[in-house]
ROMAR-556449 format. One record per residue: residue number from 1; x, y negated, z of N, C-alpha, C in turn. Coordinates in Angstrom, 3 decimals. Layout:
# ROMAR-556449
SITE bati    neast   nnorth      nup   caeast  canorth     caup    ceast   cnorth      cup
SITE  NUM        X        Y        Z        X        Y        Z        X        Y        Z
...
This chain:
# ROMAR-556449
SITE bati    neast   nnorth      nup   caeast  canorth     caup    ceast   cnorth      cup
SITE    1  -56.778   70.037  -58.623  -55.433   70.625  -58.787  -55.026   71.323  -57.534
SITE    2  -54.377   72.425  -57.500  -54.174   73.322  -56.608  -53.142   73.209  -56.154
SITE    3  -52.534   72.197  -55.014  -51.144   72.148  -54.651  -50.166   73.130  -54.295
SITE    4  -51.037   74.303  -53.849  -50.494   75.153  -53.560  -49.833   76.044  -54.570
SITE    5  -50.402   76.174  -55.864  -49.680   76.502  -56.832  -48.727   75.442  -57.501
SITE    6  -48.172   74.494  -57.334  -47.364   73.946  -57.961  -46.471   73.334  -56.622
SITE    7  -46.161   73.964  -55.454  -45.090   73.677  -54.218  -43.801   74.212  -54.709
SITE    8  -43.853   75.235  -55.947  -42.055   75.751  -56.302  -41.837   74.583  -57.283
SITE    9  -42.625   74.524  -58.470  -42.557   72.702  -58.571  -41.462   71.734  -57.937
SITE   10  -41.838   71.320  -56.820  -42.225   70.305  -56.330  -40.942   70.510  -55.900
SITE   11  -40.011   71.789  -55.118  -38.960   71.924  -54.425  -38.181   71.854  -55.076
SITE   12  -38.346   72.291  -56.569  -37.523   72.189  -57.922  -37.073   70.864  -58.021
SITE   13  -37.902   70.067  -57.628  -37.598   68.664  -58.197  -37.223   67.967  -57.406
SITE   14  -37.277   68.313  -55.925  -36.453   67.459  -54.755  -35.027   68.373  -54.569
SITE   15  -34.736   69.272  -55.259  -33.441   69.750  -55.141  -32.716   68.992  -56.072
SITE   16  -33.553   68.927  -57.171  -32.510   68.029  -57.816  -31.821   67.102  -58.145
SITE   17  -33.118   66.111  -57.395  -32.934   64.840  -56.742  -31.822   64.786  -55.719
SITE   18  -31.715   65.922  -55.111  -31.159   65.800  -53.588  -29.272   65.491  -54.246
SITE   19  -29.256   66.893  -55.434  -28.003   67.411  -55.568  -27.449   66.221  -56.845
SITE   20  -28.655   65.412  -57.870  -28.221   64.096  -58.150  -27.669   62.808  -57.485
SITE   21  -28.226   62.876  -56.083  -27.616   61.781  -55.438  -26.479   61.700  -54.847
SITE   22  -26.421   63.212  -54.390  -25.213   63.597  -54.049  -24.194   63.435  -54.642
SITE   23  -24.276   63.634  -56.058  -23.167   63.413  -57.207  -23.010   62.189  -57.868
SITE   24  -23.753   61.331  -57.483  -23.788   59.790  -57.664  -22.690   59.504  -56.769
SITE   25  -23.154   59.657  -55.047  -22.522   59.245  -53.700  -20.726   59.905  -53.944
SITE   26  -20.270   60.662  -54.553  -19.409   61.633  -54.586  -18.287   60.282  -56.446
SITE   27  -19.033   60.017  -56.758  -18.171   59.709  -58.303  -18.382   58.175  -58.009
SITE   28  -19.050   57.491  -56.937  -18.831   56.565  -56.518  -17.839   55.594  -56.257
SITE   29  -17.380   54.284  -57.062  -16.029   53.729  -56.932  -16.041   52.502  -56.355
SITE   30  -15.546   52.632  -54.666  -15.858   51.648  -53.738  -14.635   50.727  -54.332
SITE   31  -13.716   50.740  -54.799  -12.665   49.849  -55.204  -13.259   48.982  -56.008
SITE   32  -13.700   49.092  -57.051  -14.157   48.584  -58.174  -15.457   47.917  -58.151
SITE   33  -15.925   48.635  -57.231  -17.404   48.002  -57.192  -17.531   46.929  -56.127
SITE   34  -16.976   47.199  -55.049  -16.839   46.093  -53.704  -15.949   44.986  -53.933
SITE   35  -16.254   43.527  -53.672  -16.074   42.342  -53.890  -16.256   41.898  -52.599
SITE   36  -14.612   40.609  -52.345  -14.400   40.338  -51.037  -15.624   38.984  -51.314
SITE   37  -16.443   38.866  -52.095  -17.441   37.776  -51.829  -18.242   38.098  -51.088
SITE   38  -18.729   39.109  -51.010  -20.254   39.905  -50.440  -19.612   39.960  -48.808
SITE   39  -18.009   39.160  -48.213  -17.804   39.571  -46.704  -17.933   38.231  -46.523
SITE   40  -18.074   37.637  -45.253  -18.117   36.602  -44.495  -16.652   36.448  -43.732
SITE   41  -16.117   35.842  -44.275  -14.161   35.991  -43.670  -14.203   34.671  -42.643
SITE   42  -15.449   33.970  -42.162  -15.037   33.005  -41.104  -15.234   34.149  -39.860
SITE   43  -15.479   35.184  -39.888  -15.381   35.620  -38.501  -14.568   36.283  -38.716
SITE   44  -12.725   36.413  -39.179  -12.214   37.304  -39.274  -11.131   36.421  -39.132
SITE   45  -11.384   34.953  -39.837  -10.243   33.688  -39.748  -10.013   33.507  -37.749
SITE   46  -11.496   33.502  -37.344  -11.874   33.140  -35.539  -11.228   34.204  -35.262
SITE   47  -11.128   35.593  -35.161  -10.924   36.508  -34.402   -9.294   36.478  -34.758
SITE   48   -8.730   36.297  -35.882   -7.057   36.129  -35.891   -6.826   34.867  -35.133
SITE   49   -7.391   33.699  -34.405   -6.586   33.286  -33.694   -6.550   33.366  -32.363
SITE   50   -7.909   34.416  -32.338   -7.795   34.526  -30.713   -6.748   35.282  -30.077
SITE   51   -6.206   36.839  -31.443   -5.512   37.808  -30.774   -4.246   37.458  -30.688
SITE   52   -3.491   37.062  -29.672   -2.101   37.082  -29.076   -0.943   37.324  -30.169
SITE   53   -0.308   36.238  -29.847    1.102   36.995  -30.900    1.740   38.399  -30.475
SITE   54    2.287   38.955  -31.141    2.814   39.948  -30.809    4.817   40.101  -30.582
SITE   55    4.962   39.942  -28.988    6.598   39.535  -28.720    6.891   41.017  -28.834
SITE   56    8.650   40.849  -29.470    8.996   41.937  -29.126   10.107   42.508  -27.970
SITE   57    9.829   43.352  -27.465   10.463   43.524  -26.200   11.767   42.873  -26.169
SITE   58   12.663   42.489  -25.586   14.054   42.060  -25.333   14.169   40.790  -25.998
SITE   59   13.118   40.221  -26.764   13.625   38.800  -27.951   13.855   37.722  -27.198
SITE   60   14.229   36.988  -27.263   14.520   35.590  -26.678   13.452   34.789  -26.895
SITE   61   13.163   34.209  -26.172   11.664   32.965  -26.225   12.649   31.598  -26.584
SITE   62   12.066   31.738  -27.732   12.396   30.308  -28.192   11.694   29.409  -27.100
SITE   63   12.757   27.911  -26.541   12.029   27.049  -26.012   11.154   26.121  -26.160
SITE   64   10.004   25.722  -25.479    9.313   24.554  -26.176   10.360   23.214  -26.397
SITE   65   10.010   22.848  -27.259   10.899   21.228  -27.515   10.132   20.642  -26.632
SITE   66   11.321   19.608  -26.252   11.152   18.694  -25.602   10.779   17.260  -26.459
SITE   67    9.721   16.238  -25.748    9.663   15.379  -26.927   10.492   14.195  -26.367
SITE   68   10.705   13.676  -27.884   11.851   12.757  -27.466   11.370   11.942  -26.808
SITE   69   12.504   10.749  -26.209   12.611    9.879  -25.280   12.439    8.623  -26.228
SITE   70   11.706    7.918  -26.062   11.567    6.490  -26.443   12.596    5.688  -26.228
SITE   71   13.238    5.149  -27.151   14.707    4.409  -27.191   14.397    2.807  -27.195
SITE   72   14.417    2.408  -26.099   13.893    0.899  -26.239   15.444   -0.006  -26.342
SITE   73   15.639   -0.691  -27.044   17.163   -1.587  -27.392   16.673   -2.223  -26.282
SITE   74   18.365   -2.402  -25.771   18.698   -3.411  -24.920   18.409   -4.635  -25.008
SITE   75   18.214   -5.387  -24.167   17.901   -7.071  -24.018   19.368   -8.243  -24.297
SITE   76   19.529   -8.503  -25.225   20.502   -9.544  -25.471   20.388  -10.419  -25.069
SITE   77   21.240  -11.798  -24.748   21.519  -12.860  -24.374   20.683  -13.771  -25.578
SITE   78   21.353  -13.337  -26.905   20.708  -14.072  -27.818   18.513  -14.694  -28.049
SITE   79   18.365  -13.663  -27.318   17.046  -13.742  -27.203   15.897  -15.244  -26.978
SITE   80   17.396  -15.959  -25.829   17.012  -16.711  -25.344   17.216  -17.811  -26.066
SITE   81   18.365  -17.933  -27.168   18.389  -18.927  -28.463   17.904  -18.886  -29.419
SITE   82   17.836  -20.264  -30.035   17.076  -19.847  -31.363   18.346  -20.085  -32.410
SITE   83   18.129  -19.122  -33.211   18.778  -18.716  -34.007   18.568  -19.913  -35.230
SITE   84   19.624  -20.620  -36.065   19.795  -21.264  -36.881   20.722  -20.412  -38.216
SITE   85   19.789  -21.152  -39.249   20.644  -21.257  -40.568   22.039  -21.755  -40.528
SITE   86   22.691  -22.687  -40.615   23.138  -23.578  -41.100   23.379  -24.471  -39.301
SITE   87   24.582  -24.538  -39.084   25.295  -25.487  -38.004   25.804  -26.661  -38.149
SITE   88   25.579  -27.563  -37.736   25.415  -29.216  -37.666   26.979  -29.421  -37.993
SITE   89   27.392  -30.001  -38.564   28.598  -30.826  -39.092   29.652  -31.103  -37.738
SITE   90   28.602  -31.406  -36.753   29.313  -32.220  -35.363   29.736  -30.872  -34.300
SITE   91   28.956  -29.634  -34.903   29.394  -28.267  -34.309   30.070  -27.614  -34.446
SITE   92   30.693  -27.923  -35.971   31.450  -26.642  -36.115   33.081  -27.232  -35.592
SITE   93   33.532  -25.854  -35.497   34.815  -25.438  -35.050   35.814  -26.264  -35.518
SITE   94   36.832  -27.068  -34.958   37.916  -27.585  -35.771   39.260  -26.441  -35.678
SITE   95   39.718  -26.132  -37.309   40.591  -25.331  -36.929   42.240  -25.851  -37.561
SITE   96   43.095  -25.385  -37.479   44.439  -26.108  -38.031   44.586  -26.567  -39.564
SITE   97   43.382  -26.011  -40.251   43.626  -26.389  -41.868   42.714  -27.830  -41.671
SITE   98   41.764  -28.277  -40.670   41.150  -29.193  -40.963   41.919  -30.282  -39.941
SITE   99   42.644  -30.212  -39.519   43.543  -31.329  -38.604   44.311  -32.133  -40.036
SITE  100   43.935  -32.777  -39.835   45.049  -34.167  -40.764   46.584  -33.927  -40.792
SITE  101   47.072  -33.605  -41.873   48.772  -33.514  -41.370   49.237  -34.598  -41.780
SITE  102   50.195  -34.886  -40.284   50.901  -36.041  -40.127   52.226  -36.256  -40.662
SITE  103   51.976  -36.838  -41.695   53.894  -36.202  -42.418   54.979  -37.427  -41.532
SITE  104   55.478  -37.500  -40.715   56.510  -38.488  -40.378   57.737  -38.475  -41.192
SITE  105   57.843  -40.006  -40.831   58.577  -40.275  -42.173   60.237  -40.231  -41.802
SITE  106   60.909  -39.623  -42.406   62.132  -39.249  -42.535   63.205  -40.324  -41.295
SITE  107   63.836  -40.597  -40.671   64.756  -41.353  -40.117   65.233  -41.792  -41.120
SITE  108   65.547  -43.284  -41.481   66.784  -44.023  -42.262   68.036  -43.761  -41.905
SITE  109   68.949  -43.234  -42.798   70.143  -43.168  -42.312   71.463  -44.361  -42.873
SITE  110   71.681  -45.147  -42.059   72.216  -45.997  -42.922   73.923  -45.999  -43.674
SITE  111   74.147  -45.821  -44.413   75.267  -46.026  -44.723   76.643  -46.570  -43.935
SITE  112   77.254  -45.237  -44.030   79.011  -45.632  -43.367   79.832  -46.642  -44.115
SITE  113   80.499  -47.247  -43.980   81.360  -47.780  -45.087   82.577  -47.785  -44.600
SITE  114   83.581  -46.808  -45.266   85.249  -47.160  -45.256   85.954  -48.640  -45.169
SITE  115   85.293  -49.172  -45.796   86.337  -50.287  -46.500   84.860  -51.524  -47.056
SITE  116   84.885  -52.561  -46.323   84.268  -53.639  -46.262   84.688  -55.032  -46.201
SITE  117   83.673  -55.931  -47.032   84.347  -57.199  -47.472   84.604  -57.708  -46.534
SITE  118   84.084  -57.497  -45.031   84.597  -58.355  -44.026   84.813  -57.122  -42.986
SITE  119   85.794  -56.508  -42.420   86.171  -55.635  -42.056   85.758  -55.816  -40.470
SITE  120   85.248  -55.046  -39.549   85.154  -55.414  -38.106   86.352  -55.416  -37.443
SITE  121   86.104  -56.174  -35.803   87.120  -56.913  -35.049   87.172  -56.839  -34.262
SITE  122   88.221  -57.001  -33.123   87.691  -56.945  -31.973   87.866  -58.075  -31.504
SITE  123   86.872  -58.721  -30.255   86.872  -59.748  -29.934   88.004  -60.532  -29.596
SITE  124   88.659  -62.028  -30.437   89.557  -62.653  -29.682   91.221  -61.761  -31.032
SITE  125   91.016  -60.676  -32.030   91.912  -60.765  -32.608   92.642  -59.143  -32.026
SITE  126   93.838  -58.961  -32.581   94.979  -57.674  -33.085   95.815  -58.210  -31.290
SITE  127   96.077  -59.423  -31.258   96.847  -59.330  -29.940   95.797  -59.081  -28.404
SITE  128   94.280  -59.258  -28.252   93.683  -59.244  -27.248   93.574  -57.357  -27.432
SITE  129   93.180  -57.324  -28.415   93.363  -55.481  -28.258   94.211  -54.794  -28.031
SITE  130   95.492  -55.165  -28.247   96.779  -54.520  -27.986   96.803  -54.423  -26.205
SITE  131   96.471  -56.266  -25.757   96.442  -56.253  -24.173   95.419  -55.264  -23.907
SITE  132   94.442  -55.111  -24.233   93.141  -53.874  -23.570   93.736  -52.644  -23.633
SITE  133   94.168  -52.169  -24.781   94.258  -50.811  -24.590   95.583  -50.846  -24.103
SITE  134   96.750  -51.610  -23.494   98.150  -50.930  -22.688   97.813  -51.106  -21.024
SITE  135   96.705  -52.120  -20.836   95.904  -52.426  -19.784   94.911  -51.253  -19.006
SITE  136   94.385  -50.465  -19.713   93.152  -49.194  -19.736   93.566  -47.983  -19.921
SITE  137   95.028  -48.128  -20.310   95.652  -46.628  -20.853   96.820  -46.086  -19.720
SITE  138   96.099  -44.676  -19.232   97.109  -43.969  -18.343   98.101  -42.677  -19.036
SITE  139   98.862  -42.621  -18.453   99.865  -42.100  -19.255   99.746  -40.896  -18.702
SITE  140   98.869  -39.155  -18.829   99.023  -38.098  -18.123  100.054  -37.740  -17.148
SITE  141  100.251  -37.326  -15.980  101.154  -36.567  -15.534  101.012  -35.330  -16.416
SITE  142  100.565  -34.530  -16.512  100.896  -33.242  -17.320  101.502  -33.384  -18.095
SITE  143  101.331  -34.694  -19.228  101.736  -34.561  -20.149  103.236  -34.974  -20.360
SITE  144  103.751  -36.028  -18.926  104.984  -36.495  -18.752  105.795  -35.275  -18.277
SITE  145  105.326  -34.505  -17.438  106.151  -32.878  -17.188  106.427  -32.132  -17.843
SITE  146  105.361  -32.346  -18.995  106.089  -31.307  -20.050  106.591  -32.047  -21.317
SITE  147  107.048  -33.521  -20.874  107.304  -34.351  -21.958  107.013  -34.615  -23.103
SITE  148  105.526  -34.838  -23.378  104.762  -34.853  -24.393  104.583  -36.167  -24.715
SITE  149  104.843  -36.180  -26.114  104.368  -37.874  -26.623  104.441  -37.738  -27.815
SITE  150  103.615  -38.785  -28.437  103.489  -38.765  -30.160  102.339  -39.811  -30.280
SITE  151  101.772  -39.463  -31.857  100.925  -40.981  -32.055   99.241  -39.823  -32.081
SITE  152   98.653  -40.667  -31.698   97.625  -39.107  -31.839   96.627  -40.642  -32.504
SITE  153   95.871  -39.923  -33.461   94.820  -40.788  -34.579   93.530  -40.392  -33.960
SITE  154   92.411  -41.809  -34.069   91.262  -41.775  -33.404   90.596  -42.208  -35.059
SITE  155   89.201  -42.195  -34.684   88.806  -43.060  -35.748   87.144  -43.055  -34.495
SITE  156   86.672  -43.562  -35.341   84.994  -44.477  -34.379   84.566  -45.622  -35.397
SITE  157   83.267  -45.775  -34.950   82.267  -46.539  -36.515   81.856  -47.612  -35.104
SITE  158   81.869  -48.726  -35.700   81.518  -50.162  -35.294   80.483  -49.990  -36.015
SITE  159   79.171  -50.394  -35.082   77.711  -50.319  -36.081   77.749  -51.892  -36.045
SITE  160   76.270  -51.656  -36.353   75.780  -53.281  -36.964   75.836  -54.489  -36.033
SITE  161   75.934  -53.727  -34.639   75.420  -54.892  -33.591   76.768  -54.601  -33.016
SITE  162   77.509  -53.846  -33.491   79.133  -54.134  -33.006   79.744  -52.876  -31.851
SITE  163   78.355  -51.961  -31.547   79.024  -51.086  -30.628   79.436  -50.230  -31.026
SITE  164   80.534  -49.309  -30.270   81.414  -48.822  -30.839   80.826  -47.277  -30.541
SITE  165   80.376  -46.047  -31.314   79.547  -44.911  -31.598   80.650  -43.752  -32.272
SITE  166   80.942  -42.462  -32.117   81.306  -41.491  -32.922   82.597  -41.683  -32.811
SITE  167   83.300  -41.489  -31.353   84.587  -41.829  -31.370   85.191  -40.191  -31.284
SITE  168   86.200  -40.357  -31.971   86.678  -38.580  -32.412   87.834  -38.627  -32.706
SITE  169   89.076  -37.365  -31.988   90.387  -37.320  -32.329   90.340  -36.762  -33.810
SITE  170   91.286  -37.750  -34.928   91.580  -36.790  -36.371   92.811  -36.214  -36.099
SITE  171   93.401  -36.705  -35.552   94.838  -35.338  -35.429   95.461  -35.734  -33.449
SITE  172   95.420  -34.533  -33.491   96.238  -34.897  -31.476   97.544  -34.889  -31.843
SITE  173   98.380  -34.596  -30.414   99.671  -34.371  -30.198   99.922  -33.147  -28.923
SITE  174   98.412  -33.724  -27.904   98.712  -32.808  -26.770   97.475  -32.783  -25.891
SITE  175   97.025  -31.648  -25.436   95.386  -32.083  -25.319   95.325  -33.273  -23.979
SITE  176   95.809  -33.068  -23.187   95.779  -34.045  -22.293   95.830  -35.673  -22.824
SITE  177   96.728  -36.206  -23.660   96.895  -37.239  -24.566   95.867  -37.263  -25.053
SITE  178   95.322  -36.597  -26.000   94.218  -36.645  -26.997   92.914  -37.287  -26.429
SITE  179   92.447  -36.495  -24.935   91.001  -37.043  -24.183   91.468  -38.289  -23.466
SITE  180   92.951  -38.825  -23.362   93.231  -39.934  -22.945   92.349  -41.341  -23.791
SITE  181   92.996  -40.807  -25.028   93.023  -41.820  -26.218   91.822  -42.238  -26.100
SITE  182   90.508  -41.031  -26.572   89.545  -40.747  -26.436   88.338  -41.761  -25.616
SITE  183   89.211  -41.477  -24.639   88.125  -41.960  -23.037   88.403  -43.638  -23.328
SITE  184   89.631  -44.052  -23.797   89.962  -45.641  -23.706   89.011  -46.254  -25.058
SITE  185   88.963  -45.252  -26.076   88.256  -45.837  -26.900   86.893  -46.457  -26.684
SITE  186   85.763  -45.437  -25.997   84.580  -45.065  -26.084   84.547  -46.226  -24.572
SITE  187   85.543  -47.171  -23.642   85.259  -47.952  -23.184   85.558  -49.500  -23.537
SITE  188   86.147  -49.213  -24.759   85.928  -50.347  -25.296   84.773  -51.316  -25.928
SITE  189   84.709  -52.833  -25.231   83.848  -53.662  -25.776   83.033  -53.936  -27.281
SITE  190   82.239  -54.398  -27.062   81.465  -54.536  -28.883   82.173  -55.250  -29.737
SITE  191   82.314  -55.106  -30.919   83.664  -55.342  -32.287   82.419  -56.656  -32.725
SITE  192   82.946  -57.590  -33.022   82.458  -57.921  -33.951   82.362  -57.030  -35.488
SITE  193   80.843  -57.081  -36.085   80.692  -55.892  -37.099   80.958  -56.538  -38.364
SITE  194   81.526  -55.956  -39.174   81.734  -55.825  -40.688   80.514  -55.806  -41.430
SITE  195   81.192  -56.999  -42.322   79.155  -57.130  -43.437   79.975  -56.874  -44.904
SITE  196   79.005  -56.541  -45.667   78.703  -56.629  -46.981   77.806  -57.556  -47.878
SITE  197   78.552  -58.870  -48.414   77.715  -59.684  -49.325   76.842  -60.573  -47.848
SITE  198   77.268  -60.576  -46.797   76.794  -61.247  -46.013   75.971  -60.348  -44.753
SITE  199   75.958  -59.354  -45.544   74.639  -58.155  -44.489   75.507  -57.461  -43.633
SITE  200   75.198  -57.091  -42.263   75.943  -56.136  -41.384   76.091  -55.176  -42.152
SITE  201   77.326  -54.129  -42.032   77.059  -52.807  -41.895   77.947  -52.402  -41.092
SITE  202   77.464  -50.665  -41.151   78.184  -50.172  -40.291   79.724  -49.616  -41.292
SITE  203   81.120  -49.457  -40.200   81.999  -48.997  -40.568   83.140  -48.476  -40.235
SITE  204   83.543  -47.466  -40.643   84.337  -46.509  -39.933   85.923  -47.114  -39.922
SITE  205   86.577  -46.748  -38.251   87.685  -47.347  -38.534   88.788  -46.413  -37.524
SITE  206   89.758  -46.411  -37.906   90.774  -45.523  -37.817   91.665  -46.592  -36.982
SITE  207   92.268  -45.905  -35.562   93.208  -46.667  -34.519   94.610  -45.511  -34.105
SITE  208   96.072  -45.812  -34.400   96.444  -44.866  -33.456   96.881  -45.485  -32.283
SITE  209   97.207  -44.186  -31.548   97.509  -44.261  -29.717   98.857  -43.730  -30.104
SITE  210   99.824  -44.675  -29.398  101.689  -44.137  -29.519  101.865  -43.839  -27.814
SITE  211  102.114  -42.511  -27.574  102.573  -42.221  -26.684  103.937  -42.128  -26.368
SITE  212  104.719  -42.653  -25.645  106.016  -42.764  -25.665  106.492  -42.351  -23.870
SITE  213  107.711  -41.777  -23.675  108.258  -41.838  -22.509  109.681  -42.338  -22.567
């Protein structure tokens, strides 16, 4: 075979080859055809963390935090006790609801009596008292200057054992007179006392004072 006669051939057929591939390379669809499997993305993950953030001029730098401080609680007193459930009977607190109340018992008050089967006395009778009180009794100057006189009423309780208690003007005449009367009473001796059915009691008794000039 004569190569030399078949070289327009031959150019025929690498032109067309040439101007087929060309038009392959040209209608070619890199979108469609390329797949992110066929890349190796660990050297692309390494190289994004080497390159630097990117600041922008004038921004404020956020600060690093600070890490916190370890907060250790304070040391109590209690530490050193041991802590109980339940406190012993002989421990606990006494407070005013558990104090015993002491009710005291009322004073007896004994009965006054007006008017009794055996009436009290004074020692010795009506004439030894008459001598005591004209004997013990001063007659005011004030009351003689401004000529004062009248009967002024006492009354006073003979108790059980006869002394004489609660001596009090019921009507005056003149005050000077009145604390006269008064003062002679409250030094008078113990009465024999007034009983009931045989029993002491006590009893109230009414005296007047005649002031005269």
């Amino acid at each position: 075979m004569d190569l030399e006669q078949e070289r327009g051939m031959f150019w025929l057929l690498g032109l067309v080859f040439a101007l087929s591939t060309l038009f392959v390379a040209l209608e070619w669809n890199f979108e469609t055809e390329l797949s992110f499997d066929d890349f190796d993305l660990s050297a692309v993950y390494i190289e994004s963390e080497l390159i630097a953030p990117i600041v922008e001029p004038n921004s404020p730098i956020a600060p690093e935090p600070k890490p916190e401080k370890e907060i250790v609680p304070p040391k109590t007193a209690f530490e050193d006790y041991e802590v109980v459930k339940e406190v012993p009977d002989e421990q606990l607190p006494i407070t005013n609801e558990q104090l015993p109340v002491v009710v005291e018992p009322e004073p007896v008050v004994e009965p006054v009596f007006t008017e009794a089967e055996v009436m009290p006395s004074f020692p010795g009778g009506v004439a030894l008292l008459n001598r005591f009180l004209f004997a013990n009794t001063n007659y005011p100057a004030s009351a003689v200057a401004q000529n004062q006189q009248g009967r002024v009423w006492c009354s006073f309780i003979v108790e059980k054992d006869g002394a004489i208690t609660n001596v009090k003007v019921e009507k005056g005449v003149f005050p000077d007179l009145d604390q006269e009367a008064e003062r002679v009473l409250q030094t008078m001796p113990k009465w024999v006392c007034g009983s009931e059915r045989g029993v002491p009691v006590r009893v109230k008794c009414y005296l007047p004072f005649f002031f005269s000039l």
